[in-house]
C-alpha positions as CSV (number, residue, x, y, z in Angstrom):
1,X,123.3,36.7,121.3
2,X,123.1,38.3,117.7
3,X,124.9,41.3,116.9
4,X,123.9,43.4,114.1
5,X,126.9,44.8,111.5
6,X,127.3,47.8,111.4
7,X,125.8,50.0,108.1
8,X,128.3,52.2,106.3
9,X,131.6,53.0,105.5
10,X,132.4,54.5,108.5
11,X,130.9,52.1,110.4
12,X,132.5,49.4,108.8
13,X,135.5,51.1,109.5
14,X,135.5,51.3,113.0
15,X,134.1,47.7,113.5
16,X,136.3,46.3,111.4
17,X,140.0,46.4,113.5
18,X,140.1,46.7,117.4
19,X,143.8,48.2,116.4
20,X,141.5,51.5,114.6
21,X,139.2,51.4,117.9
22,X,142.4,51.9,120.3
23,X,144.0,54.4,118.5
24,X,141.5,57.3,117.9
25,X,140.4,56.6,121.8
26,X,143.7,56.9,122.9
27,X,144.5,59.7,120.6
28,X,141.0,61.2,121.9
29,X,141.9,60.8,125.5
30,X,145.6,62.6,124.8
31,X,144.3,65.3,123.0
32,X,141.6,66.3,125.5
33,X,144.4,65.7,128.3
34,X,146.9,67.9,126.3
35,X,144.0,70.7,125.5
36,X,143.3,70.8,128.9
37,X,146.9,70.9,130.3
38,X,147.7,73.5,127.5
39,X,145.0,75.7,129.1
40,X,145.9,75.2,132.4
41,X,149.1,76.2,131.0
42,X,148.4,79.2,128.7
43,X,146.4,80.4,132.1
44,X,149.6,79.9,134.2
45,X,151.3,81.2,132.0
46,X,149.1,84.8,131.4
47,X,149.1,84.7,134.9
48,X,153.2,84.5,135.5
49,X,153.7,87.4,132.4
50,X,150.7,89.6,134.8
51,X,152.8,89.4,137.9
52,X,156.0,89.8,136.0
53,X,154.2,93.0,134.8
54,X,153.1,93.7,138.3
55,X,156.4,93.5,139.2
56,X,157.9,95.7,136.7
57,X,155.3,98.6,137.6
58,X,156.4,98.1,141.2
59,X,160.0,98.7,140.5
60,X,158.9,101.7,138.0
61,X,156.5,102.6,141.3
62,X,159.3,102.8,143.5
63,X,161.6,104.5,141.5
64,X,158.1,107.1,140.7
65,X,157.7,107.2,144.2
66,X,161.7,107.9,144.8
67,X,161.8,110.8,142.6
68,X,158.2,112.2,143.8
69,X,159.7,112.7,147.2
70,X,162.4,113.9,146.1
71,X,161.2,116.6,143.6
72,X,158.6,117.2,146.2
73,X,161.2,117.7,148.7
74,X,163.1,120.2,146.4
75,X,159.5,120.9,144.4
76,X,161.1,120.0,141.5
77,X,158.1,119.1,139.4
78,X,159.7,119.9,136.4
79,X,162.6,116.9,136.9
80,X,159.1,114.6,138.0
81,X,157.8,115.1,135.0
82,X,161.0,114.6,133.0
83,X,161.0,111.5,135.0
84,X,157.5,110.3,133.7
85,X,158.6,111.4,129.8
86,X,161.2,109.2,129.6
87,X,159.5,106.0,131.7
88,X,157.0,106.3,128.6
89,X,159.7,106.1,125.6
90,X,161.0,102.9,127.0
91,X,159.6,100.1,124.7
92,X,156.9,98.6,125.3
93,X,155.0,101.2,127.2
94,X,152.9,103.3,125.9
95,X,151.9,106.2,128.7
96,X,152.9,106.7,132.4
97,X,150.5,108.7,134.0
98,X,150.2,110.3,138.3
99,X,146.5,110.9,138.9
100,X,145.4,112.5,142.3
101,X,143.0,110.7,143.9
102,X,139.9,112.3,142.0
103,X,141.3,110.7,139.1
104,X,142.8,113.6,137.6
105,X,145.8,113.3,135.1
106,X,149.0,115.6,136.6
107,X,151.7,113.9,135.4
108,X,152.0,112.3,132.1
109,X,153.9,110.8,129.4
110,X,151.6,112.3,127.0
111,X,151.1,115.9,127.7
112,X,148.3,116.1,125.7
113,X,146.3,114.2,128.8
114,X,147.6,116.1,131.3
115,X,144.7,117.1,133.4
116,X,142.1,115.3,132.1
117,X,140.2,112.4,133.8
118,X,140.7,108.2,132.9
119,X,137.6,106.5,133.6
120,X,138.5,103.1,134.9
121,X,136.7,101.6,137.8
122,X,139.8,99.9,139.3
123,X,140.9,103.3,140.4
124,X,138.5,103.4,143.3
125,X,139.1,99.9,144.0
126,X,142.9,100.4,144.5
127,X,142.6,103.5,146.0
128,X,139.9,101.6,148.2
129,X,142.4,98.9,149.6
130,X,145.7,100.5,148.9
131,X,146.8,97.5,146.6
132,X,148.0,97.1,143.0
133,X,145.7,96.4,140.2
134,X,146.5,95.1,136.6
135,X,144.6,94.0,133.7
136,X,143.6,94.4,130.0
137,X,142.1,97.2,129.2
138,X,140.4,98.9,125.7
139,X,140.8,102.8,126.4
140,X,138.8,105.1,124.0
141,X,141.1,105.1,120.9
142,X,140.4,101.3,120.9
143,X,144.7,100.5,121.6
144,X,143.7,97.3,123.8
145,X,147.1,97.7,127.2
146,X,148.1,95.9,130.0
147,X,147.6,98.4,132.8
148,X,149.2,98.5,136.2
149,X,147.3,101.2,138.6
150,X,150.0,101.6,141.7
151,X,148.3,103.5,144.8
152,X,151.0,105.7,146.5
153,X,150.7,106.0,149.8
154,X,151.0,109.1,152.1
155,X,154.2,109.2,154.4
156,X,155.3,111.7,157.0
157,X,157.5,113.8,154.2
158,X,154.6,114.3,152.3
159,X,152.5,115.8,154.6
160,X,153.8,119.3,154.4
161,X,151.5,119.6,150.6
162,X,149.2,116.3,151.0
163,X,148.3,116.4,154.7
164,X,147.3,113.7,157.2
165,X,148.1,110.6,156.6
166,X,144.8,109.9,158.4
167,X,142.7,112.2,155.9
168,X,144.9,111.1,153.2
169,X,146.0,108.1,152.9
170,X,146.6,107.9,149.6
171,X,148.3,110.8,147.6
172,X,147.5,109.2,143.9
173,X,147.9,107.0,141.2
174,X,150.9,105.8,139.3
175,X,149.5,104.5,135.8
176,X,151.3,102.7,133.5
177,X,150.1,101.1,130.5
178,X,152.1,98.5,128.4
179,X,151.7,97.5,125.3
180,X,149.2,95.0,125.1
181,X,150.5,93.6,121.4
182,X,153.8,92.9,122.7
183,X,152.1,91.1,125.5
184,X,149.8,89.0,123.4
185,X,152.6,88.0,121.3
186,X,154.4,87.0,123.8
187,X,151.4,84.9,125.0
188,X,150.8,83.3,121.8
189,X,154.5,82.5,121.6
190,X,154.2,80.8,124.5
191,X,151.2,79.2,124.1
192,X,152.3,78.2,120.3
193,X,155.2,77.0,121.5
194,X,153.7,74.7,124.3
195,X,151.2,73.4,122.1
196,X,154.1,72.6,119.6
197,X,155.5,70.9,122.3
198,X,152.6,69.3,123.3
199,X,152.0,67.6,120.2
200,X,155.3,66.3,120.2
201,X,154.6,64.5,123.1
202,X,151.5,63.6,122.5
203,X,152.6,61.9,119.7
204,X,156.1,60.1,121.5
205,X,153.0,58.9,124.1
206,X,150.7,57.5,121.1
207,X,153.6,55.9,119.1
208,X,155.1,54.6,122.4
209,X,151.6,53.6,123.6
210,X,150.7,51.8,120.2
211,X,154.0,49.8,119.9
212,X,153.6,48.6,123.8
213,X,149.6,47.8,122.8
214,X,150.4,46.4,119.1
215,X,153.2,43.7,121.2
216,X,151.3,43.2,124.3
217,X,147.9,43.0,123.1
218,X,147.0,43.7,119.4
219,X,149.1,41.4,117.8
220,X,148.8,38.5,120.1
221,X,144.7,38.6,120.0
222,X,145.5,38.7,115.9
223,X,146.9,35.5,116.3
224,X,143.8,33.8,118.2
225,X,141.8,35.7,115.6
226,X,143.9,33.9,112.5
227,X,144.0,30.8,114.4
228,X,140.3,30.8,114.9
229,X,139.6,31.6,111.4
230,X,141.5,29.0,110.7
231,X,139.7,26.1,113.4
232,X,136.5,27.8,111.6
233,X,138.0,27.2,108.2
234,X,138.2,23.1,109.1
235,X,141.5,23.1,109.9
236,X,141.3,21.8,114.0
237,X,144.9,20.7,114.6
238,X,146.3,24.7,114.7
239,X,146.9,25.9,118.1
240,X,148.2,29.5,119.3
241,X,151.7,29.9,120.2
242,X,151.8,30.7,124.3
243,X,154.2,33.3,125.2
244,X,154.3,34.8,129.0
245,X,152.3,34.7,131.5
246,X,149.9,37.5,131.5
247,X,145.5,37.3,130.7
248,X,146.3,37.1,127.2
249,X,148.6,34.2,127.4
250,X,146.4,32.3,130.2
251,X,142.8,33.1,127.5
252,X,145.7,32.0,124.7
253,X,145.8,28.7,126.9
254,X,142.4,28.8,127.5
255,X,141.8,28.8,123.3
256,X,144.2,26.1,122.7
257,X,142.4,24.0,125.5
258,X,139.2,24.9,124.1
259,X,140.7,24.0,120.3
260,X,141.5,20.3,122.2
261,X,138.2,19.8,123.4
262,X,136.5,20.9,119.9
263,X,138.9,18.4,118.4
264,X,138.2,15.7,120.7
265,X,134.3,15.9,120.3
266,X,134.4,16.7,116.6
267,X,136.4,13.0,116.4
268,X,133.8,11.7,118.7
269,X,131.4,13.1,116.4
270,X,132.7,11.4,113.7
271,X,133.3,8.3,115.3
272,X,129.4,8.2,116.0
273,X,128.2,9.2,112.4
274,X,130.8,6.2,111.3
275,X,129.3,3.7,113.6
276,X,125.7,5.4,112.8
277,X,126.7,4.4,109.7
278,X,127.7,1.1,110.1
279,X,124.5,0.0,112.1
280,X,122.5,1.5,109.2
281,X,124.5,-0.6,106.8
282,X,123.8,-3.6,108.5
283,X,120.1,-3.0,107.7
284,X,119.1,-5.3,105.3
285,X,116.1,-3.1,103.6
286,X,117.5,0.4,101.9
287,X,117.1,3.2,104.8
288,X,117.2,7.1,104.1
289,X,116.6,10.0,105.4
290,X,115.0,13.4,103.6
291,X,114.6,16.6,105.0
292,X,111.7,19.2,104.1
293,X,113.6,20.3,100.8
294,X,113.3,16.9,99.5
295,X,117.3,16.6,99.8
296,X,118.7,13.4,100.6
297,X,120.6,13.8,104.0
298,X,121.9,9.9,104.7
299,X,121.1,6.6,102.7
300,X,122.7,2.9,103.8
301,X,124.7,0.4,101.5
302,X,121.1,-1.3,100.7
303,X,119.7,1.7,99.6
304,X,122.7,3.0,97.0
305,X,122.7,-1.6,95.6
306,X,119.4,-1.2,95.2
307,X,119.9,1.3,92.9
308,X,123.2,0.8,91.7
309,X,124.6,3.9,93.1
310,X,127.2,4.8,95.4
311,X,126.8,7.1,98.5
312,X,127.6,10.4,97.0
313,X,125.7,10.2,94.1
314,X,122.6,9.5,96.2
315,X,123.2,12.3,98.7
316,X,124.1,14.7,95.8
317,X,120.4,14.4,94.2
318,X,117.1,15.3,95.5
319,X,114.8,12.7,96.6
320,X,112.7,12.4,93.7
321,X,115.8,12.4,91.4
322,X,117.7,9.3,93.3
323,X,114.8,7.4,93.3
324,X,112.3,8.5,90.9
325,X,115.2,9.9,88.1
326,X,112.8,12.8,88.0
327,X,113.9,16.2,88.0
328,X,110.8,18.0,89.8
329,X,109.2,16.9,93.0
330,X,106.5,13.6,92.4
331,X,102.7,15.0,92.3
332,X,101.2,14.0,95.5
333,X,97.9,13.5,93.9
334,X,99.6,10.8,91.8
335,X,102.1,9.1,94.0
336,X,101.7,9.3,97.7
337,X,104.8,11.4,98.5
338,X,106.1,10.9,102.3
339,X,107.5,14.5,102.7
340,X,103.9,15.5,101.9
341,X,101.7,12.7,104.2
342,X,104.3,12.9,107.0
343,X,105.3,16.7,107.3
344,X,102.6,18.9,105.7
345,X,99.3,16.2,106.7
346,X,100.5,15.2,109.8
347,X,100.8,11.3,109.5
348,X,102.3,9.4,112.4
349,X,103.4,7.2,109.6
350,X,102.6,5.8,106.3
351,X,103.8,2.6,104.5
352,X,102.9,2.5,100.8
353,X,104.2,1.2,97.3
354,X,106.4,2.6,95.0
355,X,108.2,1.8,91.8
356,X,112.0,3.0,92.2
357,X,114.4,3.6,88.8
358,X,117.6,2.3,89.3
359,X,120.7,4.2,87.8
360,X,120.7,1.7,84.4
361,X,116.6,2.6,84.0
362,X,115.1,-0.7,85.3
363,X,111.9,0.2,87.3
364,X,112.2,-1.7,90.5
365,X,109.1,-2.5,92.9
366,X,109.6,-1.4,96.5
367,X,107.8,-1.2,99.7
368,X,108.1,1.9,101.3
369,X,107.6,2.6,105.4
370,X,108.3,5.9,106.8
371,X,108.3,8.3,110.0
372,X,108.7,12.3,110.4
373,X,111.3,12.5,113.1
374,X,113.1,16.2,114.2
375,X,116.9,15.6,113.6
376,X,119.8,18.6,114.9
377,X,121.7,19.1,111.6
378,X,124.2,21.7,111.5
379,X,123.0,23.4,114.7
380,X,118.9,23.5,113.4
381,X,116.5,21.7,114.3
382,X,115.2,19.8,110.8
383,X,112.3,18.1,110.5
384,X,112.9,14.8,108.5
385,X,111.5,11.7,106.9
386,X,113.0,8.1,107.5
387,X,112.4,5.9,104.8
388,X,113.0,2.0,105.0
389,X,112.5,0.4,101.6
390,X,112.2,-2.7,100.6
391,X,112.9,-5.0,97.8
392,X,109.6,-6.8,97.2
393,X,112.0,-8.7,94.4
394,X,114.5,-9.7,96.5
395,X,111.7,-10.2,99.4
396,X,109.8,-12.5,97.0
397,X,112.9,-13.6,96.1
398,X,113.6,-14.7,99.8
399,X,110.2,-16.4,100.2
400,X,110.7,-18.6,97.2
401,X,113.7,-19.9,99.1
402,X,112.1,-20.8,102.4
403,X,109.2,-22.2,100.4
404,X,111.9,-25.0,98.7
405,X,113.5,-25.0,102.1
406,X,110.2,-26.2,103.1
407,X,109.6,-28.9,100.3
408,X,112.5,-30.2,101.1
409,X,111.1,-30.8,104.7
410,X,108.2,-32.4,103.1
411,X,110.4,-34.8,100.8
412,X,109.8,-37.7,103.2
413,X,105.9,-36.6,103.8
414,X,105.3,-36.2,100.1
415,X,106.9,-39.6,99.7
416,X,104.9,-41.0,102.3
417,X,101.5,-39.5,101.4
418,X,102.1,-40.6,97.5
419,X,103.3,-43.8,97.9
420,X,100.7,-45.3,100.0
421,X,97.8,-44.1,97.3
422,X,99.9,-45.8,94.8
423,X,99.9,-49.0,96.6
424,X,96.9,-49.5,96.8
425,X,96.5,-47.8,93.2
426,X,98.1,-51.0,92.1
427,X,96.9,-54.0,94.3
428,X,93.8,-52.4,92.7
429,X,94.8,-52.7,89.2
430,X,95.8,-56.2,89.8
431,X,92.9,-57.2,91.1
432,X,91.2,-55.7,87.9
433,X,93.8,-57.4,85.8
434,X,92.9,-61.1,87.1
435,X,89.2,-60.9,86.6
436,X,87.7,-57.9,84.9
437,X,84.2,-59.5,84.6
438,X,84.2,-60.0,88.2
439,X,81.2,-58.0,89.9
440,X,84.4,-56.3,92.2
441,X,85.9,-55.0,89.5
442,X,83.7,-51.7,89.8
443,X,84.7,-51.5,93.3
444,X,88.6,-51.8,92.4
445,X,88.2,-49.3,89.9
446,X,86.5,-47.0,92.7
447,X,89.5,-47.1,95.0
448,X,91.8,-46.4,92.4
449,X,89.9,-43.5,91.3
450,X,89.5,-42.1,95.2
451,X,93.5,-43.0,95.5
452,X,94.5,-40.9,92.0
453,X,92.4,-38.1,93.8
454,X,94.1,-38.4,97.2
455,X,97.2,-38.0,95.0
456,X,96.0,-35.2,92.9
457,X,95.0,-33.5,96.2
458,X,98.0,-33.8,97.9
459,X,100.2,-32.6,95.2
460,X,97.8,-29.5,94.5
461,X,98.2,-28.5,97.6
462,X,102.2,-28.8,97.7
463,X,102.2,-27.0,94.7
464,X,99.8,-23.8,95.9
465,X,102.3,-23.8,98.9
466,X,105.7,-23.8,96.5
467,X,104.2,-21.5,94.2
468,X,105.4,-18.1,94.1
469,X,102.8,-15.4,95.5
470,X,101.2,-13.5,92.2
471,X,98.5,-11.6,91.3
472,X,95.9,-9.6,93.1
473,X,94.4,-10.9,96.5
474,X,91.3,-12.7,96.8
475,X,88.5,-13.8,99.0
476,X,90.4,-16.8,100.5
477,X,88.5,-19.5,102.5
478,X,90.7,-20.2,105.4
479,X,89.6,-23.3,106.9
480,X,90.2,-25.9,103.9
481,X,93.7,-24.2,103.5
482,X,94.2,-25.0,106.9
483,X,93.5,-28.5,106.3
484,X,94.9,-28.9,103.4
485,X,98.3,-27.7,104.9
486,X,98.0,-30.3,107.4
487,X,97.4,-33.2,105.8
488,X,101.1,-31.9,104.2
489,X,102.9,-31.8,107.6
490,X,101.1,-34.9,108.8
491,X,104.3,-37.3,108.0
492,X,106.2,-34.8,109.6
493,X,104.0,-34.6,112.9
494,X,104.1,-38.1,113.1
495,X,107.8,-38.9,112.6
496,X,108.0,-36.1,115.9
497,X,104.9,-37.9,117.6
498,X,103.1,-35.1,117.7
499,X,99.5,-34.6,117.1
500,X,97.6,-32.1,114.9
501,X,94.1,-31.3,116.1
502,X,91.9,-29.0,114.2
503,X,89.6,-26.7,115.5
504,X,88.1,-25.1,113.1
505,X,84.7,-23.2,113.5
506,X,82.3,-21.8,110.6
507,X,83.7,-20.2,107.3
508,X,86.2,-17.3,108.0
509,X,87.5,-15.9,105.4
510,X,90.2,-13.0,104.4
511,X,91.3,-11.0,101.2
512,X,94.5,-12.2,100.6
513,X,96.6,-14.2,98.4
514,X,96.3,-18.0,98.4
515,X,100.1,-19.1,98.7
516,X,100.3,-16.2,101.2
517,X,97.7,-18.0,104.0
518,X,99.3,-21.4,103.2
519,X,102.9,-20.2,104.3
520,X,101.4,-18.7,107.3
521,X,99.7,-21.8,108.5
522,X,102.8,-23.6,107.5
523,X,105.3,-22.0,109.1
524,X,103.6,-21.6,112.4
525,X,102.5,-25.5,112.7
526,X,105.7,-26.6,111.6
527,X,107.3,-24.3,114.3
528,X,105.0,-25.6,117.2
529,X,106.3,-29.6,116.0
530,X,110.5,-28.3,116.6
531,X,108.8,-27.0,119.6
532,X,108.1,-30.3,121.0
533,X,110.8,-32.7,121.0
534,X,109.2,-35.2,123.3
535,X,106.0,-35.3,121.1
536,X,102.9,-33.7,121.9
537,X,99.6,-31.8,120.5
538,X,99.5,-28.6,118.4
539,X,95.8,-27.5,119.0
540,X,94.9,-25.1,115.5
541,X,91.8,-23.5,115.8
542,X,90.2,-20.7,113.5
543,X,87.1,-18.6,113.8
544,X,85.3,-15.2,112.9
545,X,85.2,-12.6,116.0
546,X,84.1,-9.4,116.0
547,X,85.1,-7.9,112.7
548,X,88.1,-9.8,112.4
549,X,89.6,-13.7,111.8
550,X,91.3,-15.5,114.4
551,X,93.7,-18.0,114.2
552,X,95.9,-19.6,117.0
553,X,98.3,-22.4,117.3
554,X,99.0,-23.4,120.8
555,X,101.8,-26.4,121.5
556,X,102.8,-28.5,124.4
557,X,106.2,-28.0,123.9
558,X,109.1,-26.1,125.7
559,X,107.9,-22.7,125.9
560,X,109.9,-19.4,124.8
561,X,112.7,-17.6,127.6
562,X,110.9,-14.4,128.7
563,X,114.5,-12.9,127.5
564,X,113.9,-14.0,123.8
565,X,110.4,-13.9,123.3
566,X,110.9,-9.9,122.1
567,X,113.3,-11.8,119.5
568,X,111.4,-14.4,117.6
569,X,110.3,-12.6,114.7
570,X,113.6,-11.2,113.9
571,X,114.8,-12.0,110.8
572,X,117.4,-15.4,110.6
573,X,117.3,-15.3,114.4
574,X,116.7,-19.2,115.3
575,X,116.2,-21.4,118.5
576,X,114.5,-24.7,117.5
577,X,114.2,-27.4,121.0
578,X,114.6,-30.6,118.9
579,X,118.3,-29.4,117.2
580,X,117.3,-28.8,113.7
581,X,118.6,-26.3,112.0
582,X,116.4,-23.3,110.8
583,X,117.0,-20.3,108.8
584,X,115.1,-17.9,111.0
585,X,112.7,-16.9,108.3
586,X,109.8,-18.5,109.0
587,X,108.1,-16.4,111.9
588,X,109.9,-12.9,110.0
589,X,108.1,-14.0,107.3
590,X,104.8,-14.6,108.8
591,X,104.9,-11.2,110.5
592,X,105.5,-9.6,106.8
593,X,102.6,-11.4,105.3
594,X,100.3,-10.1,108.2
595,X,101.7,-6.5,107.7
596,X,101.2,-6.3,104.4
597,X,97.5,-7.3,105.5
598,X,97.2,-5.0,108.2
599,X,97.0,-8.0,110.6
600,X,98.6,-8.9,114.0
601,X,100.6,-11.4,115.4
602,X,101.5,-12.3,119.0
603,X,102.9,-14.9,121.0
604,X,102.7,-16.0,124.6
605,X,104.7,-18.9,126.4
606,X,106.2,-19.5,129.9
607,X,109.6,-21.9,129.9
608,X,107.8,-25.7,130.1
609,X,104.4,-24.9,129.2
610,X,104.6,-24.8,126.1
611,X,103.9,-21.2,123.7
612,X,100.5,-19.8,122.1
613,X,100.9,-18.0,118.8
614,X,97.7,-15.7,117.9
615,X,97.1,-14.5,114.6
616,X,94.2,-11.8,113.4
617,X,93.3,-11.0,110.1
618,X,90.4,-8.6,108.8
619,X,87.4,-10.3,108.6
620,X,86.7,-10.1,104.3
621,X,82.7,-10.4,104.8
622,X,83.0,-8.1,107.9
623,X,84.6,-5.5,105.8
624,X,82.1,-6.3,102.7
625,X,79.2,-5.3,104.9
């Protein structure tokens, strides 16, 4: 999953440390805990100074009421109303006022009022259900007061002026309005001082809260977060230190054992990349791999000697500026680039020819094969080319040597095959010398001239097959080469009582080079003679079929294991039935030759029926027409 950065300051900000993220939400949850509990409190508290308010105008209600009776008893109004005066001085209250039940001001504080009317709807309501009412209230000259409205009730000594209790429950009001300043102040004291308070504590929770989660959490997922900066950084072998038993010690556990395993497959990793390596190495032809940015991602030790480079300073340039010293990609239209055929044409595969610069400037000739293949490089999947390159120098080179490997096989044969030409050479030159005016003489001289061009055959042929392979290819005849080459392994076939029978049909012929065909033929005959050791017949036939030219060597020898047939054209991998020792060039070479031809070679052989090797090459006049 992909998570997208946040954008700004502020963003960046909150993102940036979970430590930020815990505190304001912490701090947010406290202060909307501690404005809520400071309302519930300020309300409790408004509510507590009301009823202590209440409770004060009940006292100054009884007392009221005490002195009512009594100045009604003795109709002392005069001592009531001194009564009322004097409530109002005390501070804090600013009027006492006894209203009759129409609402009508008798007594007061403030004579001024005295029988006028206070418009307040609570009167009716106390005087309704004979209970106590107090609140705020905003009389006309805009003083806001806190005022208590006392019904008091009719009793059997005031029914003498006031009547039934039954008609009149109620005898009036008793009014008293405090201060509402005083009040307020109070409340904002209070309030003031519990919000003081509660920010005092809010704070002791936070710090006590952030110390317990900077110890129990914060700074323990810092360490996993340094430690897996640090596995990210390269560095594998750091671990987090385990302390407790809690979730964050068991995921601290869970890291480290996670850190192990990472470890563990990064070694495996690099175990497999060495023995990747390794098996590459062992690859005789240079081998490397590009990816779509022409950048060199692996080459082998053939690769960097062919030319003369180590590893890094291959991998460190771009294709064409390891191998082509150029310093821009090569122009497809003028060399036939692989990253180009491969990834952007869509070529299964290509093999071509280039001409590779080696680090001291020599141009060297190479062969070039190559396949797109999808490789998973640093998580992404890459499409890349494989390259395997060889050395047609060192292949030539290679060739040469199993040519003179095979004079040397020939030694006794060329022996044989000149020797008996220059016996008779010289019985015929004696025969000469004792009677040149004989009428035989002309007939001597006729041997010796077929024997001198036995000779000259024989050792034209040897040399076409020693010679090294040059030049461009040409229309090659393929029947007298085939001859030719056997007349050269006929000492051998005989010394291993074997017989060579031609079967040779028409005039097939191929574009290829001369020396080329003859190592072919060469190499497969004088593999089906090792492959008889008891003697027998190698059957060589050759004939033009259906747009291409067939040739097939079949033997009556041993036969090939089912096991090793998949084997046989492996280069230096040798298993001759009669004990000789072989290089295990010849068939790798034979299969190289028809490559670079665009021919085919197969072989088929059961264990004691001896084996079947069939070659096809383009038929030249097929292809001319």
């Amino acid at each position: 999953m992909v998570t997208t950065a946040p954008s700004g300051h502020a963003g960046r900000w909150w993102a940036g440390r979970l430590q930020r993220r815990f505190a304001v939400i912490f701090g947010a949850l406290l202060a909307a805990m501690s404005l809520g509990f400071l309302l519930l409190v300020t309300t409790t508290y408004r509510q507590r100074t009301l009823e202590t308010y209440e409770d004060a105008s009940i006292s100054v209600n009884l007392l009221l009421q005490a002195a009512l009776e009594n100045a009604m008893i003795k109709r002392d109004l005069d001592g009531l109303q001194d009564i009322v005066r004097r409530l109002g001085s005390q501070d804090g209250v600013r009027a006492v006022s006894i209203l009759n039940p129409k609402g009508e001001i008798r007594f007061s504080s403030d004579a001024g009022s005295l029988f006028s009317q206070i418009d307040d709807p609570a009167f009716g309501t106390a005087l309704a259900d004979r209970h106590q009412k107090t609140g705020f209230r905003a009389p006309a000259e805009g003083v806001e007061v806190l005022r208590s409205i006392n019904p008091v009730l009719n009793k059997p000594v005031c029914q003498q002026c006031h009547g039934p209790v039954a008609d009149n429950p109620v005898n009036g009001l008793l009014v008293v309005d405090y201060d509402a300043s005083a009040i307020r102040r109070n409340l904002r004291d209070g309030v003031l001082l519990l919000g003081v308070s509660g920010l005092f504590v809010i704070a002791l929770v936070l710090g006590g809260l952030w110390a317990a989660l900077h110890r129990l959490v914060l700074a323990r997922t810092d360490a996993l977060a340094t430690t897996a900066a640090t596995i990210a950084g390269g560095d594998l072998s750091v671990r987090v230190a385990q302390t407790g038993q809690d979730e964050i010690a068991r995921l601290a556990q869970s890291f480290n054992t996670m850190a192990d395993q990472v470890e563990a497959q990064m070694e495996t990793l690099r175990a497999n990349a060495t023995v990747l390596q390794a098996l590459i190495d062992a690859i005789p032809d240079g081998v490397r791999v590009i990816d779509g940015n022409f950048r060199v991602r692996m080459v082998n030790a053939a690769y960097c000697a062919q030319l003369g480079v180590t590893s890094d300073e291959a991998l460190r340039l771009p294709c064409h500026g390891s191998s082509h010293r150029r310093g821009a990609p090569c122009v497809p239209t003028l060399v036939c680039c692989p990253l180009v055929e491969l990834l952007q044409n869509g070529a299964p595969r290509i093999k071509c020819s280039h001409t590779h610069v080696t680090a001291s400037g020599a141009t060297l000739p190479v062969e070039l094969f190559a396949v797109p293949v999808t490789l998973r490089i640093e998580g992404a999947e890459i499409p890349c080319v494989v390259e395997s390159i060889r050395d047609l120098q060192t292949q030539m080179n290679i060739s040469q040597e199993q040519r003179l490997s095979e004079m040397g096989i020939l030694a006794a044969g060329v022996a044989h095959e000149v020797l008996n030409p220059m016996s008779s050479l010289k019985l015929a030159l004696r025969s000469i010398r004792k009677d040149a005016r004989s009428p035989r003489a002309g007939y001597y001289l006729d041997i010796a001239d077929a024997e001198i061009d036995k000779c000259m055959d024989f050792t034209e042929s040897l040399l076409r097959l020693a010679a090294l392979p040059q030049g461009e290819r040409e229309l090659i005849d393929m029947n007298p080469i085939i001859r030719e080459t056997l007349a050269l392994l006929r000492f051998e076939a005989e010394k291993a009582n074997a017989r060579l029978v031609p079967e040779l049909e028409g005039c097939p012929r191929v574009l290829a080079r001369d020396g080329d065909m003859r190592t072919l033929v060469f190499n497969l005959v004088l593999n089906a003679i090792h492959a008889m050791p008891e003697g027998g017949t190698v059957k060589i036939s050759c004939r033009a079929r259906e747009g291409t030219v067939r040739l097939s060597i079949r033997d009556t020898g041993v036969g090939i294991p089912p096991h090793e047939i998949d084997k046989i054209f492996l280069p230096f991998w040798t298993r001759r039935a009669d004990g000789s020792r072989g290089r295990g060039l010849g068939l790798s070479i034979c299969k190289s030759i028809l490559d670079n031809l665009n021919g085919r070679i197969s072989a088929e052989s059961a264990p004691g029926d001896g084996a079947v090797f069939h070659v096809s090459i383009p038929d030249a006049d097929e292809a001319r027409a």
